[in-house]
N, C-alpha and C positions, 0 to 999 in steps of 0.2 A: 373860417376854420370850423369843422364840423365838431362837434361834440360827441362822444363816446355814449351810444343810448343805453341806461340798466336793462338790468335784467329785470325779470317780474321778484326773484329773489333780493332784489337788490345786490344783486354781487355782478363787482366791473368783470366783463369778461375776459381781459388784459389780464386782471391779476391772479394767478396759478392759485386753484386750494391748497389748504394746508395739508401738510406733511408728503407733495411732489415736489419733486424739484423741474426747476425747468428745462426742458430737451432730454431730459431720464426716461426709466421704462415707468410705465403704470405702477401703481400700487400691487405691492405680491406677486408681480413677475421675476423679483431677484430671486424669491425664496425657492421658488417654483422649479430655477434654472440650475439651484445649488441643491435642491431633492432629487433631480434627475444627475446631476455628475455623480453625488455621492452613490446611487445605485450602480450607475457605470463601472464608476469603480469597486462597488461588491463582486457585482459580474464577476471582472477582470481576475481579481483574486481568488475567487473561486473557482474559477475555469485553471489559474496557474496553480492552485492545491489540487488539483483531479488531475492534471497532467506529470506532478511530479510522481506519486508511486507507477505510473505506466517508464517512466524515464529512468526511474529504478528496477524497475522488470526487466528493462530491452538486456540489458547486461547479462541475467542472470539465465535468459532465455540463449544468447546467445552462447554463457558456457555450457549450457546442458544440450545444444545442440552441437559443439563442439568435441564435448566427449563420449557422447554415442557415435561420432563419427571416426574418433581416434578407435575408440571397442572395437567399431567394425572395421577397421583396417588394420587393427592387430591380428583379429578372427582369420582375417584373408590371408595373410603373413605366415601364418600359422599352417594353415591349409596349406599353402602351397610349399612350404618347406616340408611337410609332410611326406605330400604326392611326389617331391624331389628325394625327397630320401627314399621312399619306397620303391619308383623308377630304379634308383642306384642297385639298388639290394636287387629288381630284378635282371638287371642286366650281366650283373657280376654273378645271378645263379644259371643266367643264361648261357655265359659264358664257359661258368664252371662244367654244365652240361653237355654243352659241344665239347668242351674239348675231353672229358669222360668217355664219348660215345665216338669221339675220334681215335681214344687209345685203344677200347674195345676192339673198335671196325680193324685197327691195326694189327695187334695182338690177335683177333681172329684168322686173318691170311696168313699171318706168320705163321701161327700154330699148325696150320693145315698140310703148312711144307716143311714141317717137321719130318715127314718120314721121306722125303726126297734128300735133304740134308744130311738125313743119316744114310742112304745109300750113297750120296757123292762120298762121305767121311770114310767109307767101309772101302768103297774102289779106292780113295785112296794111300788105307792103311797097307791093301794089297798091289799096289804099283798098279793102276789100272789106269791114272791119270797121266801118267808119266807119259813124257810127248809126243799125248795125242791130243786130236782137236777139243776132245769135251773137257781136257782141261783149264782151258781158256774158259769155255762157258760156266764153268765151277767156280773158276774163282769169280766172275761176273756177276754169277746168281748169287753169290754168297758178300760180294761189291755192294752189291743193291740193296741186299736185308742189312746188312752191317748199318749202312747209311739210315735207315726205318729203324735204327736203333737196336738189335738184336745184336747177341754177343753170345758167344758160347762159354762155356767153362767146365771146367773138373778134370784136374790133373792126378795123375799117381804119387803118390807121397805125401801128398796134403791129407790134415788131420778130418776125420769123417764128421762130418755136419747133417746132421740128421734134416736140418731147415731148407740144406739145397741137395744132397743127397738121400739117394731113395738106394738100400744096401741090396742086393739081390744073391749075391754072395756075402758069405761069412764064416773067417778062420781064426785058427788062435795060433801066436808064437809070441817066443819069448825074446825074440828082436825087435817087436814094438813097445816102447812104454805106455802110448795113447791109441784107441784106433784109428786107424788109418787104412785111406783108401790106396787100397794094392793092383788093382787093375779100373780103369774107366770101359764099362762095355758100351753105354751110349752117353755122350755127352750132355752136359744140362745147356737148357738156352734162357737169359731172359731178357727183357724188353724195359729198355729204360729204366733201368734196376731192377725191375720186377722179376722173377721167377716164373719163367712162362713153363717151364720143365726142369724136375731135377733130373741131375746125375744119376745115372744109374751104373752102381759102380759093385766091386768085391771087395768087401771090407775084411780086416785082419785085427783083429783086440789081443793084448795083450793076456796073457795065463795067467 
């Protein structure tokens, strides 16, 4: 059996120096191993402190981009309820205007056949209508304006009204208490209420 030859130190090479242990790491490998975790973990915490105020931002970015966007679509809301009421206002002046310039247009032709009207009335206060042809077309033309809204008026005995009669004559007796129209010389006409012509009549006032 061979014998274990020293070392020049005299130390058996079998037997481990002191303060290793046997199959361990080297001298100051442990310490070495627990200086780099403990940085590891500075790292770590330091990276999780720098990420928590951006974590507390997302929030506060995401209300302020939330109510600039509610702003602007109150703005637009706004707007267009505007342009919808303004639309309204013009249609309904649109409207107003036509139908203005419809009564005028109307009232225009009508008034023109004012003095034809007063010729058929005159033929036929003097029997001229009476059964002949152009009394059919009398009462036709006057079928037709009736329906376009014209009407006549101003009767004898009713009290004088200076707003739809126009007096061309004027007497005094002591049979009337109010004045009053005593003859109709031409009839008044108006149009859809309106006074397109007064009466023109002979008035009688009381003494």
């Amino acid at each position: 059996m061979t014998e274990p030859t020293p070392t020049a130190s005299g130390e058996d090479p079998a037997v481990p120096a002191a303060g290793a242990s046997p199959g361990g790491p080297p001298p100051g490998e442990s310490s070495v191993r627990d200086d780099v975790v403990e940085e590891v973990a500075a790292e770590a915490a330091a990276a999780d402190a720098d990420a928590a105020p951006e974590a507390d931002a997302a929030p506060e970015a995401d209300d302020g981009l939330g109510g600039a966007a509610s702003a602007l679509a109150a703005e637009r809301l706004a707007d267009l309820q505007r342009l919808q009421a303004e639309y309204v206002n013009y249609r309904k002046r649109v409207d107003r205007d036509r139908s203005v310039a419809s009564d005028q247009a109307v009232s225009g032709v009508l008034e023109s056949l004012l003095p034809v009207l007063d010729d058929v009335e005159l033929a036929r206060r003097h029997g001229d209508l009476e059964g002949g042809p152009f009394a059919s077309i009398a009462d036709k033309l006057e079928g037709v304006l009736t329906r376009h809204g014209l009407a006549r008026f101003g009767e004898a005995g009713e009290e004088f009204d200076p707003g739809v009669h126009e007096a061309l004559m004027h007497a005094e007796s002591d049979d009337v208490t109010v004045s009053t129209v005593t003859q109709v010389l031409q009839p008044g006409y108006t149009v859809n209420g309106k006074v397109l012509r007064a009466a023109r009549v002979a008035v009688t006032a009381p003494q």
